[in-house]
C-alpha positions in Angstrom: 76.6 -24.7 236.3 73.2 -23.5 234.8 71.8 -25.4 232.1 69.3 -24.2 230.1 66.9 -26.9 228.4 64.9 -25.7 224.4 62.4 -28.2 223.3 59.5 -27.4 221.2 56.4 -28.2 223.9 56.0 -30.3 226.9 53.6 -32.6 225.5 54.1 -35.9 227.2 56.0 -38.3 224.6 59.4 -39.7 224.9 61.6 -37.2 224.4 59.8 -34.9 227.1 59.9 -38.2 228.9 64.0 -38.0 228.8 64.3 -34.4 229.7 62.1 -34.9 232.4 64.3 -37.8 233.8 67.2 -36.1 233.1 66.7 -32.6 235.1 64.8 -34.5 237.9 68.1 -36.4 238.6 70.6 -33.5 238.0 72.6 -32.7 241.6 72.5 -29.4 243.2 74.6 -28.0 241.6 72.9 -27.8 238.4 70.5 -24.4 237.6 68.3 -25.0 235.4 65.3 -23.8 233.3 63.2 -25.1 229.9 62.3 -22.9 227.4 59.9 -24.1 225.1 59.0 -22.9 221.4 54.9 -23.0 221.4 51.9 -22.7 223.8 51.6 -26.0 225.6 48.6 -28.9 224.5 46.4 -30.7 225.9 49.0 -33.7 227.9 51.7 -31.2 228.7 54.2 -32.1 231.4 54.6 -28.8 232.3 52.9 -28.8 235.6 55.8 -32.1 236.2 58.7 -29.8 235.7 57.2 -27.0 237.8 56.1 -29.3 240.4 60.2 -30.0 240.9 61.3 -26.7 241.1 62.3 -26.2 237.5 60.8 -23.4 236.0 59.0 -23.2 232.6 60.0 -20.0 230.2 57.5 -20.2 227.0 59.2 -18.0 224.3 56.6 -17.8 221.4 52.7 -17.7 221.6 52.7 -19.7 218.5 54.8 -22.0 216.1 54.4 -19.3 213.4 56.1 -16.7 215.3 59.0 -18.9 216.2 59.6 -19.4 212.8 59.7 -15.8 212.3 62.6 -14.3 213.5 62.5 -16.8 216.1 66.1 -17.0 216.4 66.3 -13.4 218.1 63.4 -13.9 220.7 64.9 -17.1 222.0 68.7 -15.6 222.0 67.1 -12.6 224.1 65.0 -15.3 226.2 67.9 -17.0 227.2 70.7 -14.6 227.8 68.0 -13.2 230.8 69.0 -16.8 232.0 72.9 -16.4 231.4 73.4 -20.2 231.0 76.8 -22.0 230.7 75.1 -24.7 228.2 72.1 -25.0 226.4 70.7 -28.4 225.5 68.2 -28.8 222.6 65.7 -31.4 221.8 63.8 -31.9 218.9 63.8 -30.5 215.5 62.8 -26.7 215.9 65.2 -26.3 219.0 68.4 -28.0 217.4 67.7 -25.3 214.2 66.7 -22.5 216.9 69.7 -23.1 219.3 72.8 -23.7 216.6 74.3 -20.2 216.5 73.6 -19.5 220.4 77.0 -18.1 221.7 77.1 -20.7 224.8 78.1 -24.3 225.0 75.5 -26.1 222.9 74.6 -29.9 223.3 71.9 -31.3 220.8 70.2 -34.5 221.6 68.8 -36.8 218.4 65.5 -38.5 219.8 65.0 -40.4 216.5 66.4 -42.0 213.4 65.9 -38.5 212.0 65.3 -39.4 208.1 63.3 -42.9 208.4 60.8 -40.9 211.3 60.5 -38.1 209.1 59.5 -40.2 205.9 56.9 -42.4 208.3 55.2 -39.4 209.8 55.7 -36.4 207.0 56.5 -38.2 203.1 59.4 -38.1 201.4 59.8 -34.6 200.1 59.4 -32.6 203.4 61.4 -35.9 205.2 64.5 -34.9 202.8 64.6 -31.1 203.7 63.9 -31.9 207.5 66.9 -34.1 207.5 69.0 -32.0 205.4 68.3 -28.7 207.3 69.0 -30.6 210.9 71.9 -32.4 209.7 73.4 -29.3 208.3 72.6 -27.2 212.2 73.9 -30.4 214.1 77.2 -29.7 212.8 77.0 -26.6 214.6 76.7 -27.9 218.0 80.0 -28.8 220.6 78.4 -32.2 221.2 75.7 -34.2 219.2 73.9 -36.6 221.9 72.5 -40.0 219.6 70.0 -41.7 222.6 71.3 -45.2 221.2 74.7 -46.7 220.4 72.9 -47.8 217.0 71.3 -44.5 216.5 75.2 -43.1 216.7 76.1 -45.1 214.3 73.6 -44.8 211.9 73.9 -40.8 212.5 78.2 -41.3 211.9 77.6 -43.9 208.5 74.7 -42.1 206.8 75.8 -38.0 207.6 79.1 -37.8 208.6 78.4 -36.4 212.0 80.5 -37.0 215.1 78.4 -38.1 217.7 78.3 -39.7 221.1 75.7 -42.2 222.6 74.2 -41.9 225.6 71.1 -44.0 225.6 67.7 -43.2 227.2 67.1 -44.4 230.7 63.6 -45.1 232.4 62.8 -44.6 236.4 63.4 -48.1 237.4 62.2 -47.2 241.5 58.5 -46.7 239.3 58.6 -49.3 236.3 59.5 -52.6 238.3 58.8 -56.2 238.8 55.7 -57.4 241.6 56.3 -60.5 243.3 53.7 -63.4 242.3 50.9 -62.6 245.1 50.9 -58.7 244.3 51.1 -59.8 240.6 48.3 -62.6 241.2 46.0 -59.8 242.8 46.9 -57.2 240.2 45.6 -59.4 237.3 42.2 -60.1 239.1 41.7 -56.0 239.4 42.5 -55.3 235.3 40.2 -58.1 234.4 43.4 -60.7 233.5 42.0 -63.8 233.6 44.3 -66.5 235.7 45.4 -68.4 232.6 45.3 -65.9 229.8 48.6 -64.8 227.9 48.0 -61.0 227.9 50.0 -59.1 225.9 50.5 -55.4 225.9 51.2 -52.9 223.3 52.3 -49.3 224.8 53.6 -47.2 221.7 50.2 -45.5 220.4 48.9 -46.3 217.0 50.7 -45.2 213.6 52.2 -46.3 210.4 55.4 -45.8 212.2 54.7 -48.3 214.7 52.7 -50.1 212.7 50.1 -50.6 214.8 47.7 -52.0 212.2 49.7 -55.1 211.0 50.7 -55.9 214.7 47.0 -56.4 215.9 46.1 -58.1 212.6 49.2 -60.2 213.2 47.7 -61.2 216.5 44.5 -61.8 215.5 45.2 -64.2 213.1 47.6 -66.0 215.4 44.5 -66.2 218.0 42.9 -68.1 215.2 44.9 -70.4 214.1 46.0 -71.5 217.7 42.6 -70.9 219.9 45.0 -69.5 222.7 43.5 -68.1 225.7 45.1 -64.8 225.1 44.2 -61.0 224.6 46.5 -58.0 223.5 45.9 -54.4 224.9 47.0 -51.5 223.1 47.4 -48.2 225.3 48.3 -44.8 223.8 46.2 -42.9 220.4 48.0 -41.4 217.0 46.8 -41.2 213.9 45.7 -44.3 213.3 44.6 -45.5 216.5 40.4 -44.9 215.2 40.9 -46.8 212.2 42.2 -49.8 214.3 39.7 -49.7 217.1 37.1 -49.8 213.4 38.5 -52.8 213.1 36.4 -54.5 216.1 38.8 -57.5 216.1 38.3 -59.7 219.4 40.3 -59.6 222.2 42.1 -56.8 221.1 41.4 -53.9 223.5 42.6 -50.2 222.5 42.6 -47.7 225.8 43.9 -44.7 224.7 45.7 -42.8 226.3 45.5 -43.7 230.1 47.8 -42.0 233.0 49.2 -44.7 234.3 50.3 -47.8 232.4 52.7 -48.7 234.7 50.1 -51.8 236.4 49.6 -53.2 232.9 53.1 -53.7 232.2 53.8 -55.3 235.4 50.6 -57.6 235.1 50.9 -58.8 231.4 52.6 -61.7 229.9 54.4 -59.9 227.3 55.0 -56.9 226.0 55.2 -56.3 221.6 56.7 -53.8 219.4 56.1 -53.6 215.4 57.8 -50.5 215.2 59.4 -49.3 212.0 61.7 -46.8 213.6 63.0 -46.2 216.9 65.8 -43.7 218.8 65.7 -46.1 221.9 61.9 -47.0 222.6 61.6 -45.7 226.3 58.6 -48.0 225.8 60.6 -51.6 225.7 63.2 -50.4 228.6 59.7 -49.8 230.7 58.2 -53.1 229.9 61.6 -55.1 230.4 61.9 -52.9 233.9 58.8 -54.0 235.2 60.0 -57.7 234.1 58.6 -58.4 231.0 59.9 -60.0 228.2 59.5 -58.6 224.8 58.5 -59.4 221.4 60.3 -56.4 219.2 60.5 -55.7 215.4 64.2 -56.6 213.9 65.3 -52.8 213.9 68.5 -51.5 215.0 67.5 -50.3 218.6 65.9 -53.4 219.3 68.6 -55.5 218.3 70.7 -53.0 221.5 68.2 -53.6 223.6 68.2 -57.9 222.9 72.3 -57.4 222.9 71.8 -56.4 226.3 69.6 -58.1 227.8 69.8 -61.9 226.0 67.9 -63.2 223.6 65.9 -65.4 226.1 64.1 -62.7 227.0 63.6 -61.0 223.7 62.0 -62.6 220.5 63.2 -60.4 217.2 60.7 -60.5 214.6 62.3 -60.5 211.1 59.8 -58.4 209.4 56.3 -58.0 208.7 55.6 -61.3 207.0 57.1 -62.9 209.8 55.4 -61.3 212.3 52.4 -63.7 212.3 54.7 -66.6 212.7 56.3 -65.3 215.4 53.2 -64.4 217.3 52.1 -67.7 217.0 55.4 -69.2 218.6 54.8 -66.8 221.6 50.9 -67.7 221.8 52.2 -71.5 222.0 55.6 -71.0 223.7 55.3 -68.3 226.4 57.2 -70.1 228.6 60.4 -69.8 226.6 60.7 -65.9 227.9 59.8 -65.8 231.2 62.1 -65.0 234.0 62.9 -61.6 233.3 63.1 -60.0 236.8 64.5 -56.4 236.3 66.4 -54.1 233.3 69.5 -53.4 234.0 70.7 -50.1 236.0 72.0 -49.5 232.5 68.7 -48.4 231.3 67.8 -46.4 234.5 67.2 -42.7 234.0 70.1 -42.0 236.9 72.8 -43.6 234.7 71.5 -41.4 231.7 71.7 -38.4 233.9 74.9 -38.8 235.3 76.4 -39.8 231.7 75.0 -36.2 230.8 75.8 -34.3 234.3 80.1 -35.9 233.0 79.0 -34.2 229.5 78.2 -31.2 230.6 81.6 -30.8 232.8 83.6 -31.3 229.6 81.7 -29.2 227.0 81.2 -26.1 230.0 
């Protein structure tokens, strides 16, 4: 069966994350190959795919020329290929890909309108939703990464759509036992008694970066906990909280390995607006910790899933103070996390879409 993969650029964020996961578990007899839609940025994963035998096909020298007649290049691209199936991800391929005379799978990363409205405004939000909607019901299978993101895509559009939810490498985001852990802690700086907690989804409006750390600053305040909250990734607003200069809040940018944080931290927090299924909470909860997550659809999945004792919902943004303040104080009421399920393990996503691909080919 050969596969061929369209996503707009290989720049490491979670959708990337997913196709990376899912090609580097497909079985032998899967060919594959990505075609991508732009030159690559600074973070692309491109040198990831290449280093596993999967070979990288850019189509376009710039966005503007895939926009322009962009459909032929790509058709002409891929039929060198010959594939069975082509899988899109992301707004440009999904449009790109919908008339491509093969087996086409689309996969929705997001909760397209909301994450268009956060990130673009309303007017442009509305076209970008009605222009995908319209090319999704083009494709042989629509892929939501959530069972709530399918059903928000089924209730709001009309689409038919499947689930298969996003999976993380659980033999590389795992638990430490308590020595490890212990000496871990020491290394970052964690001081023995200190709640840290860790943030790992960048800094936007979308994630709403800016009331979390506010939120936990005032909490620190009121409560005089030993505690401290790190915030890794950048975005758009990640200067304007660092201008903040709030203490014990500590912003590191993008790093290449977060992976030690999460397993030495106390607790991991998400304020996020909108989510597909945050690959950041299913690496945090695989690496054993519990989660303090915004009252949003996906979260709700992921607390479904995994029990409530080790996920606190926050109800909204007026809440989220008080909430942060019960977890300053009350820690102990969400420990014992000790692994995710192998439901949210990249090899169950892949093998969900390796049974796909057998049915649409």
């Amino acid at each position: 069966m050969r596969v061929a993969y369209v996503i707009s650029t290989l720049k490491r964020c979670g959708p990337v994350n997913v196709l990376f996961d899912i090609v580097n578990n497909l079985d032998a007899s899967c060919e594959t190959a990505v075609f991508t839609l732009a030159p690559e940025p600074d973070g692309s994963r491109a040198e990831d795919f290449e280093r596993i035998g999967l070979p990288v096909k850019r189509v376009f020298d710039s966005r503007t020329q895939s926009m322009l007649g962009g459909n032929r290049a790509l058709s002409r691209a891929i039929a060198r290929f010959a594939p069975d199936i082509v899988h899109a991800h992301g707004f440009r391929a999904t449009i790109l890909c919908r008339d491509l005379p093969y087996a086409r799978i689309a996969t929705v990363h997001n909760c397209i309108f909301e994450d268009y409205l956060t990130t673009y405004g309303k007017p442009r939000a509305i076209w970008m939703t009605r222009v995908e909607v319209s090319a999704l019901r083009r494709y042989d299978a629509v892929i939501a990464c959530s069972e709530s993101n399918a059903d928000y895509l089924r209730k709001e559009y009309d689409l038919e759509v499947e689930a298969i939810r996003n999976g993380v490498d659980q033999t590389k985001y795992l638990p430490l036992a308590a020595a490890p852990r212990e000496e871990l802690r020491k290394r970052l700086g964690i001081g023995q008694n200190t709640l840290a907690f860790v943030s790992t989804g960048g800094c936007s409006e979308r994630k709403r970066t800016l009331p979390l750390v506010e939120a936990f600053s005032s909490a620190l305040k009121e409560t005089a906990a030993d505690a401290e909250l790190h915030v890794f990734g950048e975005g758009p607003e990640y200067a304007k909280c660092r201008s903040l200069g709030l203490p014990r809040v500590y912003f590191h940018g993008f790093v290449d390995e977060v992976v030690p944080w999460l397993q030495a931290c106390d607790l991991f927090v998400s304020a996020s607006a909108s989510e597909g299924m945050p690959l950041a909470v299913l690496e945090a909860i695989s690496c054993g910790l519990p989660a303090l997550l915004s009252d949003i659809p996906p979260h709700r999945e992921i607390v479904s899933v995994m029990g409530s004792q080790h996920c606190a919902i926050c109800v909204d943004s007026a809440s989220l103070n008080d909430t942060m303040i019960q977890s300053l104080l009350g820690i102990a009421q969400l420990e014992g996390l000790q692994a995710a399920p192998a439901i949210f393990s990249s090899k169950t996503m892949a093998d969900t879409y390796i049974n796909l691909y057998s049915q649409v080919s």
